[in-house]
N, C-alpha and C positions, 0 to 999 in steps of 0.2 A: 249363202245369200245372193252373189254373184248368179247365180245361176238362175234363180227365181226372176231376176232384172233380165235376161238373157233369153230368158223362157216367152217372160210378160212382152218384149217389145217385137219377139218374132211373131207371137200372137195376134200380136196389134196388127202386124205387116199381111199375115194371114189372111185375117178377117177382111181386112180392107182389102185385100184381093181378091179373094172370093167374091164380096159384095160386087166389086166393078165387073171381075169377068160374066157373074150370073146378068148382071144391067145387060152387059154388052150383047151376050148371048141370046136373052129375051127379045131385045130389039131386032139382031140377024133374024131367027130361026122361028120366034113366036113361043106364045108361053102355054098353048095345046099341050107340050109335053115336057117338065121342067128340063129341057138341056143345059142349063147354066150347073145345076146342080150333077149334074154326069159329066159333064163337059168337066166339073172344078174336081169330083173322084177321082174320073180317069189321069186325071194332067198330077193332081196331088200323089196319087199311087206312082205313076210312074217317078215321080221327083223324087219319093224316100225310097222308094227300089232303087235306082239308081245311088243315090247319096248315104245309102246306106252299105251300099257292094263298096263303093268306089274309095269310100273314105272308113271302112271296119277294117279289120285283121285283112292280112293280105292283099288290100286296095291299093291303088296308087294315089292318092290324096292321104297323109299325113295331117291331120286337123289334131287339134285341140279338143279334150271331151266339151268342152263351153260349145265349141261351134257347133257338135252332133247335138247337143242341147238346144241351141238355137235354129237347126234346121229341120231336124226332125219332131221336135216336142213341138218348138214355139212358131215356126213358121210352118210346118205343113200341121200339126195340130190346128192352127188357128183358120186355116185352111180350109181342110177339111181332117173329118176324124176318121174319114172311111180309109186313107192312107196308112192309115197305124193298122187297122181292121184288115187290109190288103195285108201288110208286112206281115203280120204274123201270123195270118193265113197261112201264106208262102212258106215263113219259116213251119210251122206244123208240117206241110206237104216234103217240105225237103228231109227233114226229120224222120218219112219214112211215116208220119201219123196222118193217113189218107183220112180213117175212120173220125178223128178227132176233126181236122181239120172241116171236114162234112158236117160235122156235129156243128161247130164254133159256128159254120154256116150259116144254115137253116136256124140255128135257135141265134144266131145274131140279128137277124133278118124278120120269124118271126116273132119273137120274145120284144124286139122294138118295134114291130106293128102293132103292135097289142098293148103294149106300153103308151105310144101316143094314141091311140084310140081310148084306152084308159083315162089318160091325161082329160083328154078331148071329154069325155062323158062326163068325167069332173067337176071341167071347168063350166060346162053345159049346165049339169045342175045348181053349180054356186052360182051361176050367172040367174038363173030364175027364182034366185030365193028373194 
């Protein structure tokens, strides 16, 4: 149950990260082409690449599983998700599953266009009923 509390308040930290740096971002750079939300992938992928080498098997960081619960589920989850979506990307390619890895890809990519355009046509029709 520990872990759920652990999960929920990285989340929180997450979220309200993200929300400020996409603010911030929009304001520098303009909202022409969402950089806040690239801006928050790229920095989240990097965080659990990193925090994931550094504190696994063979890392120099010694943590607690609660803290990898907290940093990789509840704070770069809350984040973003596209960091979990990188990691195990990665982990497929090191694996040697190039094929897989391509696959997980493309149908991540387009299986959830398709999905929020789904959504999106949905919500379109309940909205004119």
């Amino acid at each position: 149950m520990q872990a759920y509390l652990w999960i929920a308040i990285g989340s929180a930290l997450g979220g309200m990260a993200r929300f400020w740096l996409s603010g911030v971002s929009a304001r520098l750079f303009g909202e022409a082409l969402p950089w806040g939300t690239l801006l928050v992938n790229v920095t989240g992928s990097l965080i659990i690449g990193f925090f994931a080498t550094f504190s696994g098997p063979g890392g120099r960081l010694d943590v607690d599983p609660a803290v990898r619960l907290f940093v990789m589920v509840g704070l770069c989850g809350g984040y973003t998700t596209f960091s979990a979506f990188s990691l195990q990307t990665l982990t497929l390619i090191q694996e040697g599953q190039w094929g897989l890895a391509g696959i997980y890809i493309a149908a991540s990519v387009v299986v959830c266009v398709l999905a929020v355009w789904v959504g999106h046509l949905l919500a379109t029709q309940l909205s004119a009923l």
